[in-house]
DOLUMDREN-24108 format. One line per field, with one value per residue (C-alpha): residue number from 1; x, y, z. Coordinates in nm, 2 decimals. Layout:
<sites>
pos NUM,...
xx X,...
yy Y,...
zz Z,...
</sites>
This chain:
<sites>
pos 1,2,3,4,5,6,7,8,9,10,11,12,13,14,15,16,17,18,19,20,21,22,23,24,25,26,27,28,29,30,31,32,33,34,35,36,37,38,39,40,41,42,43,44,45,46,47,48,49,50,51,52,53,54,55,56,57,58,59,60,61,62,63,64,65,66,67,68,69,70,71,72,73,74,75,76,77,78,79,80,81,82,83,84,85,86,87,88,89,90,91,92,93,94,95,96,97,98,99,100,101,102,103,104,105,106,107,108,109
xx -0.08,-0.22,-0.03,0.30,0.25,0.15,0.46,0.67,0.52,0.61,0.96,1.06,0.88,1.09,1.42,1.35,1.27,1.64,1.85,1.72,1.79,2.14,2.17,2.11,2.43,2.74,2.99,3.39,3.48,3.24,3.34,3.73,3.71,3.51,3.80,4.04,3.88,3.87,4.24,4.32,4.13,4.23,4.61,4.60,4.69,4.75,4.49,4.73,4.80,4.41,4.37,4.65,4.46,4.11,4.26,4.40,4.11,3.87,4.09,4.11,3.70,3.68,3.92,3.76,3.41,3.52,3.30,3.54,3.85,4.01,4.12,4.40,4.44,4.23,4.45,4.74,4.55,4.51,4.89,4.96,4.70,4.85,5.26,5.14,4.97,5.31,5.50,5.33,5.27,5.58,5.68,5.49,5.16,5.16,5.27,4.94,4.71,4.85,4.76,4.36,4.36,3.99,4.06,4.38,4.20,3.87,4.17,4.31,4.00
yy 3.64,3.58,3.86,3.76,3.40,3.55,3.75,3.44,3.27,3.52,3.61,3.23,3.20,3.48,3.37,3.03,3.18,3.37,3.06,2.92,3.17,3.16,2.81,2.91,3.08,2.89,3.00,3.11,2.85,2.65,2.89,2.86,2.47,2.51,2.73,2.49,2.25,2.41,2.44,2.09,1.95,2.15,2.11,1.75,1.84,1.63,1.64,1.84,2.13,2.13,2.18,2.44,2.61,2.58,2.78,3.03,3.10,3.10,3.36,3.57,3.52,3.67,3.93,4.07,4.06,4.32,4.66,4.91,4.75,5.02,4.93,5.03,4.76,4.49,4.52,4.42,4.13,4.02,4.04,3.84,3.57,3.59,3.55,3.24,3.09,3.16,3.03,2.68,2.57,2.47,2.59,2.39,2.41,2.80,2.82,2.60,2.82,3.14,3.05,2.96,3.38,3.37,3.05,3.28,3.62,3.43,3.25,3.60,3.83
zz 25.90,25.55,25.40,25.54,25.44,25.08,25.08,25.17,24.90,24.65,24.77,24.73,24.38,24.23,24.42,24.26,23.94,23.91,24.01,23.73,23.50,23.63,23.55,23.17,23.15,23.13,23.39,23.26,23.38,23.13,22.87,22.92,22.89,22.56,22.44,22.55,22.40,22.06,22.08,22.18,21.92,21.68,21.75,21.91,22.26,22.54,22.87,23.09,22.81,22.77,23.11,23.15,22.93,23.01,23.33,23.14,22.90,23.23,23.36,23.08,23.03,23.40,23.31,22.99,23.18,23.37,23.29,23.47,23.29,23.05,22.65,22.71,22.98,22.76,22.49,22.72,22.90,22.58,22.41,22.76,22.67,22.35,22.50,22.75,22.45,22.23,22.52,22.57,22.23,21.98,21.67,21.40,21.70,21.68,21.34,21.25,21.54,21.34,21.01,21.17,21.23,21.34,21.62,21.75,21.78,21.93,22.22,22.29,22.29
</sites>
């Protein structure tokens, strides 16, 4: 009885012990809003297109974490991140997020 009591003990002291270290790491969808974030400050979006956004870039971030996912099929995730980005923002917005090269490559990667 002892031993099973022990073991108990043990098994609920390491499952407590990994949920915290999973708490460590931010989640995409923590990472996507940082992204967003970065982009809405940087271009003065409103709330909504920050929001768009943060859905996209949490997307992607679930995307590109895929291990079994090809370059070939990376690359093209990412010039589709890249078009919906293109596609939302004006003129004089991308023509700013193009000229920041490191910002744009960091959004789409």
């Amino acid at each position: 009885m002892k031993k099973i009591i022990a073991a108990l003990t043990f098994m609920l002291a390491f499952s407590i012990n990994a949920s915290a270290q999973d708490k460590n790491t931010p989640s995409a969808y923590d990472k996507g809003k940082k992204e967003a974030a970065e982009l809405s400050e940087f271009l003065g979006l409103e709330q909504i297109q920050s929001d768009n956004f943060a859905r996209l870039f949490e997307q992607k971030i679930i995307v590109l974490d895929d291990k079994n996912l090809s370059p070939e099929r990376r690359a093209e995730f990412s010039r589709v991140v890249e078009a919906k980005i293109r596609a939302t923002l004006d003129g004089k917005q991308m023509e700013k997020l193009e000229k920041n090269t490191v910002l744009l490559e960091k959004l789409t990667h």
